[in-house]
Every structure is written in structure tokens, then in C-alpha cells.
DONU-159865 format. One record per residue (C-alpha): x, y, z. Coordinates in pm, whole numbers, plus 50000, padded with zeros to 5 digits. Layout:
% DONU-159865
XYZ;...
//
This chain:
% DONU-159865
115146346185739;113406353985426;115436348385113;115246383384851;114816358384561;113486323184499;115646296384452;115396260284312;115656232584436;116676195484297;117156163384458;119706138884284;120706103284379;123036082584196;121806064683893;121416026284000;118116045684196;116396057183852;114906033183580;115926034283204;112736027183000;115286011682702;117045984782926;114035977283039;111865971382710;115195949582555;114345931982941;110845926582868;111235915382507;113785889582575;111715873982943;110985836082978;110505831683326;106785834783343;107065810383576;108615832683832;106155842383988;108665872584213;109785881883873;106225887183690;104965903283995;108045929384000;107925932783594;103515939983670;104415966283938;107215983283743;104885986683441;101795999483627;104316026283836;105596034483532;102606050383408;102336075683720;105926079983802;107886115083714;110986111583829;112166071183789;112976065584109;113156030584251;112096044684585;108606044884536;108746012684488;108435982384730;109705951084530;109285913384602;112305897984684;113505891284329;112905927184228;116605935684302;117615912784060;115795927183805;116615964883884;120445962483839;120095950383501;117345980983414;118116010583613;120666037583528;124176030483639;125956011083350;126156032883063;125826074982960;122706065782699;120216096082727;117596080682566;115076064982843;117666075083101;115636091683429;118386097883596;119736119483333;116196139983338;117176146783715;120436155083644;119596180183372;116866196583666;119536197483904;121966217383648;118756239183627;118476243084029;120516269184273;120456241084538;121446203184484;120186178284767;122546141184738;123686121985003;127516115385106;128116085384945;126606094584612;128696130684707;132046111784737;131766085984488;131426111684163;133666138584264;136436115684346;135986090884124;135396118683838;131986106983699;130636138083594;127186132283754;126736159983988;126236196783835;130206215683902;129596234684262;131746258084433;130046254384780;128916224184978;126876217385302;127286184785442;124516174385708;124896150285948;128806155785901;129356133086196;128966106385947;130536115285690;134356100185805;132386066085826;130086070985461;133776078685338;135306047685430;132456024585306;133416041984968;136526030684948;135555994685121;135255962184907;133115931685015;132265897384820;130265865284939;129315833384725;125635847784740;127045873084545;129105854784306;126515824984266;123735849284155;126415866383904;126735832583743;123255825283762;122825854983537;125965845583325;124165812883189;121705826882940;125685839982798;128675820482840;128805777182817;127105760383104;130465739083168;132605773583217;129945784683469;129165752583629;133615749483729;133225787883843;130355782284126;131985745084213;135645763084304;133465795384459;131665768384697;135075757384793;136885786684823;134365802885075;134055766985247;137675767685342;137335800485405;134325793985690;135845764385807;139085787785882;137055812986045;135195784586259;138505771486352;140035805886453;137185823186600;137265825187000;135165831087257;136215872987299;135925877286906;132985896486755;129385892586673;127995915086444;124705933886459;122705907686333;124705879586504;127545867186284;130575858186375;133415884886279;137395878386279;139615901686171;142585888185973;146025904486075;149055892785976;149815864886118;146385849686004;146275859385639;149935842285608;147645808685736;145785816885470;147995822485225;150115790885253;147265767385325;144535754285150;142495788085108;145045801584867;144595766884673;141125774584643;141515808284545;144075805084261;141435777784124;138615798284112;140875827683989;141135805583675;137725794683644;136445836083665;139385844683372;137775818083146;134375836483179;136735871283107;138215853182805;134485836682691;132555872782755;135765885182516;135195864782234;131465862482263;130315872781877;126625878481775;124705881782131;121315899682095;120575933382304;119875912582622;122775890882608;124995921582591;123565939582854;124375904983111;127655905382963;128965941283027;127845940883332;128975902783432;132515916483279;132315950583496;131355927483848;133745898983772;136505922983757;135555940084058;135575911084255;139065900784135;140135931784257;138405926884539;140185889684630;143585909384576;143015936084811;141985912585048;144915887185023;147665913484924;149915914585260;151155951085119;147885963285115;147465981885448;143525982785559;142205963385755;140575931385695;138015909085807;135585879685764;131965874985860;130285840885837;126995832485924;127165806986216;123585793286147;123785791685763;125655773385489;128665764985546;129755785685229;128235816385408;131355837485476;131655872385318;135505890485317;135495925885393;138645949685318;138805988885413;140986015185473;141666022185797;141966065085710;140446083585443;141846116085539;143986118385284;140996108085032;138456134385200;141736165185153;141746153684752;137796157484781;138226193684957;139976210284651;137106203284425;135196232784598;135576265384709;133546262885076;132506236185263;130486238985578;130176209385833;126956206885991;125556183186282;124366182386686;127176160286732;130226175586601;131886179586964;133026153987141;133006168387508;133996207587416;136496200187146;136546196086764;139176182186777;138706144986701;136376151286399;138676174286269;141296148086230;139096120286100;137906140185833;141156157085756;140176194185820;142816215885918;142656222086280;142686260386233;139246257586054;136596283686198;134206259786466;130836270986589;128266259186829;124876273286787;121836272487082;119366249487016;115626253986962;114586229487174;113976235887533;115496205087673;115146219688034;111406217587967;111406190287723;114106159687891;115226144588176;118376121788240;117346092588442;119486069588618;118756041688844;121236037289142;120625998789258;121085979588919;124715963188975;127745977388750;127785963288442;131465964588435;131695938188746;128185916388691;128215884688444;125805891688190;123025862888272;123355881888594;123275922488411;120555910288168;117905900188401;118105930988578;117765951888247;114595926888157;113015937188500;113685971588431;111925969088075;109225950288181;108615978088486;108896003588303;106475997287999;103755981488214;103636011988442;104976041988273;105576041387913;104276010687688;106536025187377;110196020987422;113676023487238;116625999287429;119836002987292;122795978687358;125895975087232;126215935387235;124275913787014;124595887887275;123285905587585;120715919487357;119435879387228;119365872387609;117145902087698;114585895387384;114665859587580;113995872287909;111295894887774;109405870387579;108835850787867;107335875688096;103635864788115;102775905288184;104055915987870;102145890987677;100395919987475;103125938887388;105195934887051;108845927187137;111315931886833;114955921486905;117425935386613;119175903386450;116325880986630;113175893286478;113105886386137;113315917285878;115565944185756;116545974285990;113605996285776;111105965285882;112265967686231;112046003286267;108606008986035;107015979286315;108325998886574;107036033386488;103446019086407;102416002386729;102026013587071;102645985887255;105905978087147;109725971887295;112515977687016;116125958987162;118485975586896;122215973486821;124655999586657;122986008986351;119866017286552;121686043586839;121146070886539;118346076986220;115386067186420;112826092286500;110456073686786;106846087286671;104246084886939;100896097186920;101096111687308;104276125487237;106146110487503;109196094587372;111536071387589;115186057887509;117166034487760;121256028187723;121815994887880;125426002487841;127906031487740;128286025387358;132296023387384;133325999487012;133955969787129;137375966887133;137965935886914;136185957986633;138495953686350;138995986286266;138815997386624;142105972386593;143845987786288;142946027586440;144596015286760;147606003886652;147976033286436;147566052386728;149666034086964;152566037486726;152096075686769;151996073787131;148506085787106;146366078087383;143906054587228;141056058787553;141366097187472;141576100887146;139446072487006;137076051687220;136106080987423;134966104287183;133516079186927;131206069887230;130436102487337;129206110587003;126786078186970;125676085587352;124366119487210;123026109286902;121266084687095;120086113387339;118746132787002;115776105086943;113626117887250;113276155787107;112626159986806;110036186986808;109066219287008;105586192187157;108036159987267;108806148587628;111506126687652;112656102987935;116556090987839;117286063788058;120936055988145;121286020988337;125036015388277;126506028088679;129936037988509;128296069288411;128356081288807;131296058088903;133686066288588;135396099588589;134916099588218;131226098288290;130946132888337;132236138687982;129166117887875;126716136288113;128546172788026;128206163787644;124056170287663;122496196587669;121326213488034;118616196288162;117666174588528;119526142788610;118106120688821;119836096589025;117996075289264;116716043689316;114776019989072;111206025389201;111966065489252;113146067788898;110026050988777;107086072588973;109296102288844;109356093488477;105516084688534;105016119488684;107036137688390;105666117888098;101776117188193;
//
């Protein structure tokens, strides 16, 4: 369609992405650390970028490790100042523009929170609306760690008496020991691991009273003092140069945060759901507390008045036929107007559905068992048919026992086997690794069953689902959202694990096609998906194209045949 006028467009993310040339001068004319060698490096690059950079924006950028550091103390997001400000260039092109590209979060966080820095609209299009329930709640989510906490007062020392800081990180080290010892001593066998292989417990009620009248609450109340001593120091705190003022706005802004944080956490009338993470492997100080609501509806309906129109967009919108379930989440009114629109892709042309008949059910097999089956699979696969291939699981465990299994295997020797939460590197690393080489396995949790686009040079793309990605059910909030459901007489199955996995099984399915050129193989070895009635709902959820159900060997000359 061709538009009977041009329009403009603008791309705006929130602040803490663009630099501010006058917090960072008052940086530079008040560093000491040369030193540090991560700090001169990131100061070097930032200078030099700054000389070709037009819009400010710290994605351009790759920074050392330190880098982040630096950036929250000299990008955008802590005052309205003009002068040096690139986020408020963007913003004034985006006031310019007839269309205004952001991302949820960013969305959310200044409409709601009424921060003025997104141009007024009157219509929105949210993308990838499947999302947008789950972007929602990370909005409204609070999280803390000692990391966090010990590199706050790291900061805080060039400001407030050594003595005042030094009591603040001894009673954080022994609040968030007490509170990892707790989790060690409560965690069990059928409790979580998270993506990357920490242990998760979520802390009902009858836990956080433990908490509350043992020795955690102690601990607490003690640093509690300690981080209102720094309030009442940063208070007080006469004559501090431009530098010194900057650390303490912002140490004031974070230190309250995380007070509000500790409440939320530890206030029994607070109704979210809660949880702890500690890292099993790591100091034993390495717990972070999580808090979130378990529905934003009622957020997301105050969000919905601040516009005229809003239009929902995404392939996975439907769970099954209905709209149903997404309505709710987001609270839309069920009456709203729902479309489904034909893809371009011919996926009858383009993908088949392949499903080996002799691997045992996962359902009945112990996992040793399950896993060295999937290895075999892997390791046939790549060697004969395809050496590029996505594996997505949805246990950190069975996924650490596959990587095992794999690395072992003297006929993969020249392949590159990356194990999410095993290899070392961030989800980007993973995936940038991943998409480079050709030879190369990538065993990948929950974030990775959506946002990955599998590039290969022949255009042949394959994806394998170990198992059907129901939540685990120990999932804190899959926890909280049952018993809310349960006390509705809701059928939980029905109205929550089922469609939450139908809509990550399809998402999953969208990484093989993502042009009119791909081939796609999407490999399906969990037998529930034939055995199950509810497998059909997973099967009728794709588009039309060939299933394949046979045996092991048949499925591999006929993924060989379709992808060569």
C-alpha cells in the first residue's frame, strides 16, 4: 500500500540509553582512577564515539565490563537538564515525527508513571503484544542483591564517612548470608532452577513468617539502620563539588528504592508473589529477592485511557482458536474486535513437523535415561543432515546433562556446542556465537524459545523441542496465578498452563521461517504431542503444513531429503 503523503519517523528509548555530554565532562574532570585500566579504556572509547555519534545512544557501544558503572552516572535518566542532554534531542525529533518507535517497557513506564517523555499520542500499535502482559509485570517488579548494594556503597565513599559505609556493607553481607543460608536450608529437591542454574524458592506464607521471626529480620532491621544513616549523612552533606552531588542524588534516589524494595518483599499484606534466587556455586552472600505482582490488568486498563486506539499485534495472539486468554491477561474487554490475518509465508512449501516415534515418553523415562536419547538424536542429526541447530528445553538440568553427553561424543569433536547457563556469556554472546558459525549446537532454555532469528547461509534452518514448554509448575508465579485461579474454580490446565505453552510452542515454531527463501525442519521429540489429547491443540495451533511421524532413522533421511 502506498501511503498519499510521507511521514516521519523517530525512534525513542528511555533516557538511561543516551549520554549527557555535561555529566560526563564534571565525570572526566573529577577521575582518579587511571589505574583502572576497564575504566580508562571505557572513558577512551566514549570520547572517540563521541566524535562520530548523532544520536547518544549507548547502543553503539560495546563497553568493558566496568563501562556500566560509568554510564549510570553519565547518561540521561536522573535529571530534566537540556543542556548536553541526547535524549532530549531525540525526544524533540520524535515530537517532530508522525510515527514514534519505543519499546513496551519504556511505553509503560512514562505513561503510567507520568514522566512526560514520550510525545502525547492518541493511537498506539503494540508489536509482539504477546509480550506485553509479561514486559508489564517486570515494570512493576522490584529486585535487590548485595552485588547491587555493595557497588552502591562503593560509589558512596568518595561522599559520605568511610565508618557509615563500612557498617552498611558489613550488615548487607549478613543480611543476604542469612538470607542464602535460609534458602539452602529450605530448598528441596522439586524446587526450581533458573535459566542459568540458580536455585529459586518462592516464599509463601508460611516461609516469610520464618523469616520474619528469625534471624533474617534481625539482620534486616540492622542494616535498615545502617542505610538511614547514609539518608541522614547524604542530608546534611554541605559543600560537595559537581561530582560529589551527582553520586549523592543518585545514591539517595537507589537507597530509597531499595528500602522500598525490602518492604515489599517482607510486608505479609503485600499480595505478589515473592521469591529468592541464590547462586549455588557463588558466595555465600549471593542471593537476590525478587517481588512482583501477580496481575497487572488492572495497571494495563489505567494505561488504556491514556489513548484513543490501541491495536494488538503478533503471530501468537491465539492460543488454539481463542483470544480469549490474552484478552484477560492484558485486561482487554472480551468484546474487543479480534482478527487473524493469512500469512505470507508458504509454510506448506517452506516447513515440515517432524516427529520421531521410538524415543521413550518423556513423561514416564528418568531423565539420565530421556537425555541420552535426545544426545543421540543431536548428534545424528547434525552429523548427517543439518550441522546448524537450535534445541530448546525447558529444564536447566536436563539441558546441563545433554551439553555433557554432547561434549563427549568423539564425532562431534568439530562442532561448537553452547549450553545456555553452561557456556560462559550473556544470552546476546550465546546467540551472536550461535548465528556466526556453521558448525554449531545451541541447548537453550526459556528466554531462548522466542527473539532468535537462526541465520544460515544455505537457508535451511532447524529447531528441536525436547519437551512441550508447559512452566514448570513450581514457577513462583505459575504458584500465585494458580491459586488465584483455583479460588475461582478456574481450571488452571485450561486456562493457564495450556495456553501459555501453546503460545511458546509457536513462537518457537516462528524461528525456522522467517523469509519467503527459508526451509525449516521443526523437530518435536516430546511423544505427548501424539499420546496427549491436548497435543492436537499444539499441532492445530501451526500453521498447515506435513507432519511426519515415523521412526528415528525415517525422520532423519526425510529431513535430509527436504533440507538438501
Amino acid at each position: 500500500m502506498k501511503l498519499k503523503q510521507p511521514i516521519t519517523i523517530s525512534v525513542l528509548k528511555s533516557p538511561k540509553h543516551y549520554i549527557n555530554t555535561k555529566r560526563f565532562k564534571t565525570y572526566l574532570d573529577h577521575f582518579n582512577e587511571l589505574d583502572n585500566y576497564d575504566a580508562v579504556l571505557t572513558l577512551a572509547m566514549i570520547i572517540v564515539w563521541l566524535t562520530e555519534t548523532k544520536t547518544g545512544d549507548i547502543d553503539e557501544l560495546h563497553l568493558p565490563s566496568n563501562g556500566v558503572n560509568i554510564w549510570k552516572y553519565i547518561n540521561c535518566s536522573h535529571q530534566n537538564q537540556r543542556n548536553g542532554s541526547f535524549f532530549y534531542e531525540a525526544l524533540r525529533q520524535s515530537e517532530k515525527a508522525n510515527l514514534v518507535v519505543v519499546n513496551h517497557a519504556f511505553l509503560l513506564n512514562s505513561t503510567l508513571n507520568g514522566h512526560g517523555r514520550i510525545p502525547k499520542f492518541n493511537h498506539a500499535i503494540i508489536d509482539e503484544a504477546h509480550q506485553f502482559e509479561s514486559v508489564a509485570r517486570e515494570q512493576f517488579a522490584k529486585d535487590l542483591s548485595y552485588v547491587t548494594i555493595v557497588h552502591l556503597l562503593q560509589d558512596l565513599q568518595k561522599v559520605v564517612n568511610y565508618d557509615v559505609i563500612d557498617h552498611a556493607r558489613f550488615y548487607a553481607d549478613t543480611f543476604f548470608r542469612s538470607v542464602y543460608q535460609s534458602v539452602e536450608f529450605l530448598h528441596g529437591e522439586d524446587d526450581l532452577l533458573t535459566d542459568t542454574g540458580k536455585a529459586q524458592l518462592t516464599i509463601g506464607e508460611e516461609y516469610l513468617n520464618l523469616m520474619l521471626n528469625g534471624e533474617v529480620k534481625e539482620h534486616l532491621n540492622q542494616l535498615f539502620i545502617s542505610i538511614n544513616h547514609i539518608l541522614e549523612e547524604l542530608k546534611n552533606k554541605k559543600s560537595l563539588n559537581k561530582w560529589q552531588t551527582i553520586i549523592s542524588k543518585h545514591a539517595f534516589s537507589q537507597l530509597n528504592e531499595m528500602m522500598n524494595t525490602f518492604k515489599a518483599f517482607f510486608d505479609p499484606s503485600v499480595n505478589d508473589v515473592r521469591w529468592i534466587e541464590i547462586d549455588q556455586y557463588g558466595a555465600k552472600n549471593a542471593a537476590t529477592i525478587h517481588v512482583e505482582p501477580v496481575s497487572v490488568s488492572h495497571y494495563l486498563e489505567q494505561f488504556y485511557e491514556k489513548a484513543d486506539s490501541f491495536i494488538f499485534t503478533s503471530a501468537t495472539l491465539k492460543a488454539g482458536k481463542s483470544y480469549k486468554p490474552f484478552l484477560e491477561r492484558t485486561g482487554i474487554p472480551e468484546e474487543t474486535n479480534c482478527q487473524t490475518f493469512a500469512s505470507p509465508f508458504n509454510y506448506g512449501q517452506q516447513a515440515k513437523v517432524l516427529i520421531p516415534n521410538n524415543i521413550p515418553d518423556v513423561s514416564k523415562t528418568k531423565v539420565n535415561h530421556y537425555t541420552g536419547y535426545v544426545a543421540d538424536f543431536i548428534q545424528r542429526y547434525t552429523t548427517q543432515v543439518n550441522g546448524k541447530m537450535l534445541v530448546l528445553f525447558t529444564s536447566y538440568d536436563m539441558l546441563r546433562i545433554v551439553f555433557k553427553h554432547l561434549k563427549r561424543m568423539k564425532s562431534l569433536d568439530g562442532y561448537t556446542i553452547i549450553g545456555q547457563g553452561v557456556s560462559t556469556g550473556s544470552r546476546d554472546k550465546l546467540k551472536k556465537m550461535f548465528e556466526t558459525e556453521d558448525q554449531v549446537v545451541l541447548l537453550g532454555t526459556n528466554s531462548f524459545w522466542e527473539g532468535i532469528d537462526l541465520i544460515d547461509a544455505n537457508k535451511s534452518k532447524t529447531v528441536c523441542v525436547v519437551r512441550l514448554p508447559f512452566e514448570t509448575p513450581t514457577h513462583p508465579f505459575i504458584l500465585a496465578k494458580t491459586e488465584e485461579l483455583e479460588m475461582g474454580n478456574y481450571n488452571v490446565f485450561q486456562h493457564l498452563a495450556l495456553p501459555i505453552a501453546i503460545q511458546r510452542f509457536r513462537q518457537a515454531f516462528g524461528r525456522i521461517i522467517r523469509d519467503e527463501q527459508d526451509r525449516g525442519a521443526f523437530i518435536i521429540l516430546d511423544q505427548r504431542i501424539i499420546k496427549k489429547g491436548y497435543g492436537k491443540q499444539f499441532l492445530n495451533s501451526l500453521p498447515e503444513t506435513t507432519i511426519i511421524h515415523d521412526d528415528l532413522t525415517s525422520i532423519i533421511t526425510h529431513a535430509k531429503k527436504w533440507l538438501s
